[in-house]
C-alpha positions in Angstrom: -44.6 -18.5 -10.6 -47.4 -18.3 -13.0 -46.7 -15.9 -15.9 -49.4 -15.3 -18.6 -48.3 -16.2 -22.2 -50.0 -13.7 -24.2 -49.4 -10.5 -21.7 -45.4 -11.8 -22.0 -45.6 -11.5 -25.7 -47.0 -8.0 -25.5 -44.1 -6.8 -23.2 -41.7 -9.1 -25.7 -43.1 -6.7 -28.7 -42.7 -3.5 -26.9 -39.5 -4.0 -25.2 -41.0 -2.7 -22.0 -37.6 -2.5 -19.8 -40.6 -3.0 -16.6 -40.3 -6.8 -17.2 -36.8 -7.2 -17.8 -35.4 -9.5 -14.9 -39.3 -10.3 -14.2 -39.6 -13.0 -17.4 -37.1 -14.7 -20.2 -37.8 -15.4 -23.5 -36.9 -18.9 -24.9 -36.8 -18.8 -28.7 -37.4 -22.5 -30.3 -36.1 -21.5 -33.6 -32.5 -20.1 -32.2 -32.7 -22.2 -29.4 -31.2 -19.2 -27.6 -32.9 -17.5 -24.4 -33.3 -14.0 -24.5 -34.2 -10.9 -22.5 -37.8 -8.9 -22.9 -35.3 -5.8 -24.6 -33.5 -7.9 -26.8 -32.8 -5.6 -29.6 -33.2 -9.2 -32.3 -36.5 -9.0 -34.0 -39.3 -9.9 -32.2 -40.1 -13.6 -32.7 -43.3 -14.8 -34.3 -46.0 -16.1 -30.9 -45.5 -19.4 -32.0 -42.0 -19.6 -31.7 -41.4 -18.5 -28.0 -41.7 -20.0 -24.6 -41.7 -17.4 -21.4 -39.7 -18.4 -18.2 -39.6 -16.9 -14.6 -36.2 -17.1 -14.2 -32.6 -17.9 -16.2 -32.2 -20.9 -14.9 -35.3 -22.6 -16.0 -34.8 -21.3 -19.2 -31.6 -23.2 -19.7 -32.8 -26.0 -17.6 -35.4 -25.9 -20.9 -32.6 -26.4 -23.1 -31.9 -22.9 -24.3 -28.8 -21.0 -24.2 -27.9 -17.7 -23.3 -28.4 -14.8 -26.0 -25.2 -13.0 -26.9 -26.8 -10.2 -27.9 -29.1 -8.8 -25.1 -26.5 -10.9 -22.6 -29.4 -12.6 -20.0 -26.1 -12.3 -17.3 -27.1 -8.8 -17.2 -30.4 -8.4 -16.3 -31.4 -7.1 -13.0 -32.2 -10.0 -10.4 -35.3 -9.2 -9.2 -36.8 -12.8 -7.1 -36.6 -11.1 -3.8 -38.7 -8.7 -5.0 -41.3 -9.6 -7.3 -43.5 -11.8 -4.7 -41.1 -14.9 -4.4 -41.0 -16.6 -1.3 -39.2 -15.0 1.8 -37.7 -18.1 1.8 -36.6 -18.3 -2.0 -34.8 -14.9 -1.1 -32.8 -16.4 1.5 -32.0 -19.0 -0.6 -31.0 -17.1 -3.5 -28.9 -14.9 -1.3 -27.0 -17.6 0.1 -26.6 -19.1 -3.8 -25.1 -16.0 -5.0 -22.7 -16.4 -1.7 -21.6 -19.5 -3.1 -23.5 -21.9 -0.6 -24.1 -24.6 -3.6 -20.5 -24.3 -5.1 -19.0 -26.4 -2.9 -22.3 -27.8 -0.5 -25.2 -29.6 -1.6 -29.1 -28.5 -1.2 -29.4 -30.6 1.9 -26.8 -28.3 3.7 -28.3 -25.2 2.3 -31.9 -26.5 3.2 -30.7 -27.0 6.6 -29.7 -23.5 6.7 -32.9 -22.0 6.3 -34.8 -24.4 8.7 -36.5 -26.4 6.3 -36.4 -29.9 4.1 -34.9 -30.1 1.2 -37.7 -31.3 -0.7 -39.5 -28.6 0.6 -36.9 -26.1 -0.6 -36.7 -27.8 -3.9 -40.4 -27.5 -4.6 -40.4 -23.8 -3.6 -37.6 -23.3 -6.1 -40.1 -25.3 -9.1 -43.1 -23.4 -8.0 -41.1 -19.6 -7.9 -38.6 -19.7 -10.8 -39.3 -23.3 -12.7 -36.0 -24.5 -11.4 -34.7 -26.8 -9.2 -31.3 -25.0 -6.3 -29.1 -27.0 -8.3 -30.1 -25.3 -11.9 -29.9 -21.9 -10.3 -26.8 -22.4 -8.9 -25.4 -23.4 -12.5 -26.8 -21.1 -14.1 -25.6 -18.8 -11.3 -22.0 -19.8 -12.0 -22.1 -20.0 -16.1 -23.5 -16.3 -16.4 -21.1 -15.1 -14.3 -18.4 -16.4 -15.8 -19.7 -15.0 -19.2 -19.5 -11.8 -18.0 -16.2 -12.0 -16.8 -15.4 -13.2 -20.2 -17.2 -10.3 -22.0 -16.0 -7.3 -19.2 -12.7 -7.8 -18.1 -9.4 -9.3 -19.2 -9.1 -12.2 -16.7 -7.5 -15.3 -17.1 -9.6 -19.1 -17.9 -8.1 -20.1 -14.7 -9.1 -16.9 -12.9 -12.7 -16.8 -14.5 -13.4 -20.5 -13.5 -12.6 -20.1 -10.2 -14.1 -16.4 -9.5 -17.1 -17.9 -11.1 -17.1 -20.8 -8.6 -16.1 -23.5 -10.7 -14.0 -26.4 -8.6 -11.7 -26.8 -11.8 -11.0 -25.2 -15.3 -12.3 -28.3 -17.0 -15.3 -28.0 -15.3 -15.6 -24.6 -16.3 -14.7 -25.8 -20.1 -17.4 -28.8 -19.8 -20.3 -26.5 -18.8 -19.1 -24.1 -21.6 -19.0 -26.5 -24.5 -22.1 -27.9 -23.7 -24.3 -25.0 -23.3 -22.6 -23.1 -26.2 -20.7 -25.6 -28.5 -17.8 -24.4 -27.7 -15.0 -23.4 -25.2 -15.4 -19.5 -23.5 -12.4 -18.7 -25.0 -14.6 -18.3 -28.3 -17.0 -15.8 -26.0 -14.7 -13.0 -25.4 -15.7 -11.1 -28.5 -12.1 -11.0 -30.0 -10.3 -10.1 -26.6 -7.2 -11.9 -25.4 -6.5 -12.6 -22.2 -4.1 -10.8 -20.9 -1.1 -12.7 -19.3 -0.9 -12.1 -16.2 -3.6 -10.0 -15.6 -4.9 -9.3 -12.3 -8.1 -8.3 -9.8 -5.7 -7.3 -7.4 -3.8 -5.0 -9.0 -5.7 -3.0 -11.9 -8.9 -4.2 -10.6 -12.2 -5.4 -12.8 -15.1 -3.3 -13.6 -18.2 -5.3 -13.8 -21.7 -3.6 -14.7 -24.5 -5.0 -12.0 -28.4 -4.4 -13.9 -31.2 -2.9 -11.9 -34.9 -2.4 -13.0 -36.7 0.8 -13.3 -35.0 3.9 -11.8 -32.4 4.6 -9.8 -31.9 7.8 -7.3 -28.3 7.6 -7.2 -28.3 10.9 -5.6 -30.3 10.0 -2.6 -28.4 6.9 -2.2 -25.2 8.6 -2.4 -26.2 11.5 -0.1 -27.2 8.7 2.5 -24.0 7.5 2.5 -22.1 10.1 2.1 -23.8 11.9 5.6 -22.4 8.4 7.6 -19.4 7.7 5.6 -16.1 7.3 7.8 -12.9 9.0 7.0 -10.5 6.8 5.7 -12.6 3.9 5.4 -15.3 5.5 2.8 -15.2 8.4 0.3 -18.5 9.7 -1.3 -18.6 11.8 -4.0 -21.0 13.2 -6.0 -20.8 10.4 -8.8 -18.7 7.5 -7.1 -18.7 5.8 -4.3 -15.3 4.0 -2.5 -14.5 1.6 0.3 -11.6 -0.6 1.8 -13.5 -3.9 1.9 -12.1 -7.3 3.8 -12.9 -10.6 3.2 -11.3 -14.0 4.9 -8.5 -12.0 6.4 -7.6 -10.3 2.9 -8.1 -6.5 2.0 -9.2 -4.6 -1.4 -10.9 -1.7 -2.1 -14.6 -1.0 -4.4 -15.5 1.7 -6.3 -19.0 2.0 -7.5 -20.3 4.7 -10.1 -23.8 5.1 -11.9 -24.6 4.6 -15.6 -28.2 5.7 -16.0 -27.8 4.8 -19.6 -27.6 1.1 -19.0 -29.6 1.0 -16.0 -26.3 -0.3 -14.3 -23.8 0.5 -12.1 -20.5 -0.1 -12.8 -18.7 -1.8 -9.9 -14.9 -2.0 -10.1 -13.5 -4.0 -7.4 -9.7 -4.7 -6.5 -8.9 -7.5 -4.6 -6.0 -10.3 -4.2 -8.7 -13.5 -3.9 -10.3 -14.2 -7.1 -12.3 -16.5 -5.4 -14.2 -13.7 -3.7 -15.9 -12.1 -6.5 -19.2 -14.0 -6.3 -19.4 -13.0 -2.0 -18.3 -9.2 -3.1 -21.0 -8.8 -6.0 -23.6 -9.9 -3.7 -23.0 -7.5 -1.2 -22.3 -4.8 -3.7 -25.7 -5.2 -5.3 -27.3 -5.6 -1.4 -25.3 -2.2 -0.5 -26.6 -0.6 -3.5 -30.0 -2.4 -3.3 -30.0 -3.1 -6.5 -32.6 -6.0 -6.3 -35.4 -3.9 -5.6 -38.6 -3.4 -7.6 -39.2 0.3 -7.1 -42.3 0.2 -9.5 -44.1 -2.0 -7.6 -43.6 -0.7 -4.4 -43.8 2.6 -5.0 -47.4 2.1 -6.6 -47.8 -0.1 -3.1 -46.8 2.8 -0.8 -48.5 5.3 -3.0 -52.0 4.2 -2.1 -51.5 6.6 1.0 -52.1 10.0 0.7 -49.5 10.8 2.8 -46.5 9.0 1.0 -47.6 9.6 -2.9 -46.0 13.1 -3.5 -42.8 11.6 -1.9 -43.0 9.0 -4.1 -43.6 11.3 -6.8 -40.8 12.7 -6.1 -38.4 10.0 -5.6 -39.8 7.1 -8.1 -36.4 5.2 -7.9 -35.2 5.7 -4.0 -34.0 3.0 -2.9 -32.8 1.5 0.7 -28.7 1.7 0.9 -28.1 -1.8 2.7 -24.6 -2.0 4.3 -21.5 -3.9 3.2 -20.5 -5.8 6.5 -23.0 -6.7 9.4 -21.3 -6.2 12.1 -20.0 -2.8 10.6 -23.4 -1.7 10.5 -24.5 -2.8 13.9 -21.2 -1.0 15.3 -21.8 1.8 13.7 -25.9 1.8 15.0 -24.9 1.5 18.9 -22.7 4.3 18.3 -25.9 6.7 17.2 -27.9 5.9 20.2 -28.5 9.4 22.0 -26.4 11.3 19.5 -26.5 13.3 16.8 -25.9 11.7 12.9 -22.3 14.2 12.9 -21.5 13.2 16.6 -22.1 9.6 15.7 -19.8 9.6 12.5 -17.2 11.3 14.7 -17.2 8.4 16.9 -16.9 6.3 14.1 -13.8 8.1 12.5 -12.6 7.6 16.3 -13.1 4.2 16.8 -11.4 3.7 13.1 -8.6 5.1 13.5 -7.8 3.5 17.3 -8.8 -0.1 16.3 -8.7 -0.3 12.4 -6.0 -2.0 10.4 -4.1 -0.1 7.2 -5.1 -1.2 4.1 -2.8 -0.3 1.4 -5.2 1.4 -1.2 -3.2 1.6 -4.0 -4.3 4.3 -6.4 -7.9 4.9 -4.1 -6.9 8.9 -2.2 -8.2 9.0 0.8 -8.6 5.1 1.8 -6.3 3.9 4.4 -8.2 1.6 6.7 -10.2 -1.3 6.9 -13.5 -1.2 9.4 -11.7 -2.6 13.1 -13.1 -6.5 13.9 -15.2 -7.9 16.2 -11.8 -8.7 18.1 -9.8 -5.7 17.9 -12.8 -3.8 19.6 -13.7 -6.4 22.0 -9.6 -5.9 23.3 -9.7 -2.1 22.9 -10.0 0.4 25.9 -13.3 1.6 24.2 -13.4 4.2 27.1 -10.3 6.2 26.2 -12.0 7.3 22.6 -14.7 9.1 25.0 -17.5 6.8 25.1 -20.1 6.5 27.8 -19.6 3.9 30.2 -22.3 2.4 29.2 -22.5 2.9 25.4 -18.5 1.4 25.7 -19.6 -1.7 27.3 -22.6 -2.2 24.7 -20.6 -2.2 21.9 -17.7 -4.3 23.4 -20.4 -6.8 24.3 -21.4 -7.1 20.4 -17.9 -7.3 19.7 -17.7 -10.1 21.5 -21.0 -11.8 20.3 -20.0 -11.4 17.1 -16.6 -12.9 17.5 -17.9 -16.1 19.3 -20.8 -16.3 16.9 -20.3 -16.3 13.2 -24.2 -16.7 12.9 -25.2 -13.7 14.8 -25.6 -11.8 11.9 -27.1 -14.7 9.5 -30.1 -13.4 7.2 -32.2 -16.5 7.7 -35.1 -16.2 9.4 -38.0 -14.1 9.2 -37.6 -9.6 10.8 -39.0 -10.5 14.5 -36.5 -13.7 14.6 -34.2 -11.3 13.6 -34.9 -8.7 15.6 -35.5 -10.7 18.9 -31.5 -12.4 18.5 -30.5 -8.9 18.2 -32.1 -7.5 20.9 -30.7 -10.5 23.7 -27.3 -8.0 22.9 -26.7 -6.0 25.9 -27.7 -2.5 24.8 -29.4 -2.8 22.0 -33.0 -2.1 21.9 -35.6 -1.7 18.9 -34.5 1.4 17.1 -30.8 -0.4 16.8 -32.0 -4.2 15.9 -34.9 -2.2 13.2 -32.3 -0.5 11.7 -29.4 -3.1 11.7 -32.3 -5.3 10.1 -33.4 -3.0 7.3 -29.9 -1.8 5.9 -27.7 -5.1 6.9 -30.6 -7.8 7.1 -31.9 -6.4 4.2 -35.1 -6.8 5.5 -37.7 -4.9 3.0 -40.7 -4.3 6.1 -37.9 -3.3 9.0 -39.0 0.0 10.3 -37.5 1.8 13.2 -40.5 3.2 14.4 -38.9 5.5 17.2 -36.3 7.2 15.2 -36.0 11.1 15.3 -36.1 11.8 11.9 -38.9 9.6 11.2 -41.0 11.0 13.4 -39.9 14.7 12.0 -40.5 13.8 9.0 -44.0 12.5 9.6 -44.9 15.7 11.7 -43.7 17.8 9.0 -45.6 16.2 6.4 -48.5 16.1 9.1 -48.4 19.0 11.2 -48.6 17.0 14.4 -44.9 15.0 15.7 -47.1 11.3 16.4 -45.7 9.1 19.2 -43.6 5.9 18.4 -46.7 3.3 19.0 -48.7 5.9 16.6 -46.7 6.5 13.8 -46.1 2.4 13.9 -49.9 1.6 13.9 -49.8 4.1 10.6 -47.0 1.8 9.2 -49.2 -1.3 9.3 -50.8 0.2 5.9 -47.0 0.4 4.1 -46.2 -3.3 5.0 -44.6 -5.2 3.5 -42.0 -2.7 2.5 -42.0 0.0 5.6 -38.3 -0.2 5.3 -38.9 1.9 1.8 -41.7 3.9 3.4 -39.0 4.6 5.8 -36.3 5.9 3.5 -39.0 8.2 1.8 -39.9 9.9 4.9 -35.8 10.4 5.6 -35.6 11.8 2.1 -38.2 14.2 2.5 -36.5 15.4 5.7 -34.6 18.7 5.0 -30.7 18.3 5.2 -29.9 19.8 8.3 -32.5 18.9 10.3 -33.3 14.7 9.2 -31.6 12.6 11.8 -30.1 16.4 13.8 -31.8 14.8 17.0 -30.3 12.1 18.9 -31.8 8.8 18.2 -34.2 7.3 21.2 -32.4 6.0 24.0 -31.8 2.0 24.5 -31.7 0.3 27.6 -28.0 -0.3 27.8 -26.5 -2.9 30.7 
């Protein structure tokens, strides 16, 4: 990535938040890296170096600034022009894919070498998989040190450190001294504990954020006793390698944050959780830019006007989402969420919430419903046997949900499912896939939308030979024409039909 000196120092002086996330600021005379809205004085030109990304920053021999805290800063690479396949990367580095692996197994991942995958990562963020993956680990655990009252042992490991002294090695020589010295006069508490009082972490975004929209999203498909919405927080039983926990989430504008607390017995998890939190909450996105993308049509500027930070909720399990798809073919959103609450509460585990009201079950698993008499909760024939088919798909292949690849790889695996068809594998791509140009082209309450905004209801093929315009982000241009939709009547019709077997 090629970033041009002299606009960087401009941004540096102003302290424009647009490019924080986008650039870092290496400081020769501190020797410190910093972000663009560092509130230290603005260096002199001479003094500063500019960086695509944290890790080539430290790879440059800088260290993290305490002050403006690079951990921070919104993670933007997906969305800023990198590489589809420096996204996948990155996703499966903040999974913890190099913590334990080397960049030959991740390069065999995404179907490429690993030379090939190492020069991608020079050319994109000026580092190699290894660096990132460090760096990855090191700002993590900083701001575990700086938020919560974890243990070393617990920070080194949720940070994805094999050992404590590893931990304390990569400390001391980035900072010149151990991270017990980084926790601003905090103590450890003994014995504290993610499981039982939880941690609250704050996860950066860039530009705005429509937390409303988001939250009314959510809140029209949350399921009783697995999800509660409310106006300003967000809640969930989550499960990970057999264990259970629950998240909260809640918005603070005034950081351009949210602040994620998350209680959960494997400490080891946190890395796997964030990502998905900040995928659930799509909190990679760079609304800016494609919002001035999408607004080049006449028909989707005043929705953009009007929603300059919507964003695309993603999901926080796969095979949640595609469950919860099958079960909205041919129905209404309410009828499908009913179904939902149904299958719940026939197939799901208790999850022992703790002090979260209202959360009492974790999402059933690809082998509870693949054993359950799906026909007794009043499912069709043939929606029944759909979904017990993915439930067994899923439980024979841990891969079936894996975000490598590019949307019509994707969308093709999906579509070999008995029963799913092109509105489910679209839709299952853009909010679980996290695929930024998905677009469900058939889907009710698109086509509403675009009539209303239109005066004419366009057929599928039609409104998708519009989309070609809004590529590569039709997945946004898709959550603006939802939002747009009145309440009561965006997604009120059933959802086109799939050819179920």
């Amino acid at each position: 990535m090629t970033l041009d000196p002299d606009a960087c120092y401009r941004a540096l002086q102003a302290r424009d938040a647009r490019f924080d996330g986008r650039l870092f600021v290496g400081v020769r005379t501190t020797g410190v890296y910093c972000r663009p809205i560092c509130p230290a004085p603005c260096p002199k030109r001479q003094n500063v170096a500019f960086y695509p990304s944290a890790a080539a920053a430290q790879a440059a021999g800088f260290r993290p600034c305490l002050r403006c805290r690079p951990e921070c800063s919104p993670q933007l690479a997906g969305a800023r022009g990198s590489a589809a396949t420096v996204s996948r990367a990155l996703s499966l580095i903040a999974s913890g894919a190099l913590d334990g692996g080397d960049v030959e197994g991740l390069a065999l991942r995404l179907g490429i070498g690993a030379r090939q995958l190492r020069r991608l990562f020079e050319t994109h963020l000026g580092a190699s998989p290894l660096a990132v993956a460090q760096t990855r680990r090191v700002l993590l655990a900083k701001q575990l040190l700086h938020e919560t009252d974890l243990r070393m042992t617990d920070v080194a490991f949720a940070a994805g450190f094999g050992s404590l002294r590893r931990f304390n090695d990569a400390f001391r020589r980035l900072y010149g001294r151990p991270p017990s010295a980084l926790r601003r006069e905090r103590e450890a508490r003994a014995g504290g504990s993610l499981e039982r009082s939880g941690i609250t972490l704050t996860l950066g975004y860039a530009g705005r954020y429509d937390w409303d929209a988001v939250a009314a999203f959510l809140a029209a498909r949350a399921v009783p006793g697995i999800e509660v919405v409310e106006p300003r927080r967000y809640r969930r039983t989550i499960a990970l390698g057999g264990r259970a926990g629950t998240l909260e989430v809640a918005p603070r504008e005034a950081r351009r944050a949210l602040a994620a607390t998350i209680r959960f017995p494997d400490v080891r998890a946190l890395p796997e959780i964030i990502r998905r939190v900040r995928a659930l909450f799509d909190l990679g996105s760079d609304v800016a830019a494609i919002g001035a993308h999408l607004a080049v049509d006449p028909l989707l500027a005043p929705l953009v006007a009007a929603r300059p930070g919507l964003r695309v909720p993603g999901a926080w399990d796969a095979f949640e989402c595609a469950v919860r798809a099958v079960l909205g073919q041919q129905v209404a959103l309410g009828a499908a969420r009913a179904l939902a609450a149904r299958l719940a509460a026939a197939c799901g585990e208790p999850c022992g919430a703790g002090p979260d009201g209202g959360l009492r079950l974790l999402f059933p698993t690809p082998e509870r419903i693949a054993g359950a008499d799906l026909r007794a909760l009043g499912l069709p024939r043939a929606r029944a046997e759909a979904l017990a088919a993915l439930a067994r798909a899923a439980a024979e292949d841990p891969e079936l949900f894996d975000e490598t690849g590019d949307l019509e790889a994707k969308v093709a695996r999906l579509m070999r499912l008995p029963g799913v068809g092109a509105w489910t594998a679209q839709y299952v791509a853009m909010r679980a896939l996290r695929e930024p140009d998905a677009f469900p082209a058939g889907d009710a309450g698109l086509l509403r939308a675009f009539a209303r905004a239109r005066g004419a209801r366009p057929s599928p093929a039609a409104l998708l030979a519009r989309a070609e315009r809004w590529r590569p982000w039709r997945a946004y241009a898709a959550q603006h024409l939802w939002s747009a939709g009145a309440a009561r009547d965006l997604h009120a019709t059933p959802a086109p039909a799939e050819a179920v077997a």
